[in-house]
C-alpha positions, -999 to 999 in steps of 0.1 A, spaced: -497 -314 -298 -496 -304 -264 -504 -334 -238 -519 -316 -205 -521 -335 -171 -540 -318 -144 -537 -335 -110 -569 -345 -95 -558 -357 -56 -595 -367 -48 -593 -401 -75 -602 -436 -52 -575 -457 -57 -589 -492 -82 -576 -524 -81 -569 -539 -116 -539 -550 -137 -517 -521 -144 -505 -534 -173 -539 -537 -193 -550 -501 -176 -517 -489 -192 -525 -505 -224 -562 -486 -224 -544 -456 -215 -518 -462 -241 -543 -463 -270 -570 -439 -258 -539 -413 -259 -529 -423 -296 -562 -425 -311 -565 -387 -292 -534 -377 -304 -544 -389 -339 -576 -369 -336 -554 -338 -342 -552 -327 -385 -519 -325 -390 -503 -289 -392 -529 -276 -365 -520 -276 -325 -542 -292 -304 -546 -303 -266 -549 -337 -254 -563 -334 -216 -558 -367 -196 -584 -357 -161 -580 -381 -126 -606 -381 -103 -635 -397 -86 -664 -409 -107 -701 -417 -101 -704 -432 -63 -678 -458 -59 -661 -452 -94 -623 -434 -102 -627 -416 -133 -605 -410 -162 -613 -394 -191 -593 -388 -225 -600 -358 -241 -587 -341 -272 -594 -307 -294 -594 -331 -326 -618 -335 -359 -646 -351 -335 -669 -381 -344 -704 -382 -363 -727 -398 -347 -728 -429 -371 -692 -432 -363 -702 -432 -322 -727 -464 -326 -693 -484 -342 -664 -469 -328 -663 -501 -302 -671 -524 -329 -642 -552 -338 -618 -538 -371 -645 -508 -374 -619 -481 -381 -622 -442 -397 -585 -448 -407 -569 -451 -442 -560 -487 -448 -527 -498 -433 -530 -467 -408 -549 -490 -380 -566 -520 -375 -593 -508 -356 -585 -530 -323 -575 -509 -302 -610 -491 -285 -628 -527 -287 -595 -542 -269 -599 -515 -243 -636 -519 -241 -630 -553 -229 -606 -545 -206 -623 -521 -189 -658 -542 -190 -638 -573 -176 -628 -546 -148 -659 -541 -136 -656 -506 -157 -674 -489 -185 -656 -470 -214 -679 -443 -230 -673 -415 -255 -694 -383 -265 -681 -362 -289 -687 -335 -318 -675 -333 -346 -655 -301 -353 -652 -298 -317 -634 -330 -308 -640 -362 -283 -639 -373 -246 -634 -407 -233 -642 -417 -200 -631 -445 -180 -648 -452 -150 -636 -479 -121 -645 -493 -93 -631 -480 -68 -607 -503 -46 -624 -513 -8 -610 -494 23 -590 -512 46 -597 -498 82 -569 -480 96 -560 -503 130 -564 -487 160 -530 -477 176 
């Protein structure tokens, strides 16, 4: 797996708890990660920027086994997992759902399958302070 970072220098800065946004990050990087059959090379692309007016984006995507659509409609759902037993609890996009909702955010997901998944994180934007007058 290759994990590609492309630098995006027009992302608002968001106010928040680092340590929860580093926990979303944390598992929408695994599960991508995870996304990849093993034996085949695939990309996971982590993309920075500014979202829909007043929003810093993030989105999570990965060249993996994508996601039918029945799997969509429950991928947020509480211990729904596609996972062989013991292999995940199916905790960790509902956990991250809730972090990002309780930030103001949302947490969506498209994806294909065959053709792999994005997720995207969108945040409010932190205010402006004024720059003071010198």
């Amino acid at each position: 797996m290759r994990l590609v970072v492309p630098w995006d220098r027009g992302a608002p800065d968001v106010m928040g708890s680092f340590g929860q946004i580093g926990q979303v990050l944390v598992n929408l990087i695994t599960n991508a990660a995870k996304a990849t059959p093993r034996g085949r090379r695939g990309d996971v692309v982590i993309r920075i920027g500014p979202g829909a007016s007043g929003m810093a984006r993030i989105e999570v995507i990965d060249s993996g086994v994508g996601m039918a659509p029945d799997v969509i409609e429950r991928v947020f759902d509480p211990f729904f997992t596609t996972r062989a037993v013991g292999e995940g609890t199916g905790l960790g996009l509902p956990i991250s759902h809730a972090i990002v909702t309780a930030h103001g955010g949302t947490l969506t997901v498209e994806s294909e399958v065959g053709k792999g998944s994005t997720f995207r994180v969108e945040l409010p934007a932190a205010p402006v302070e004024p720059v003071a007058a010198a």
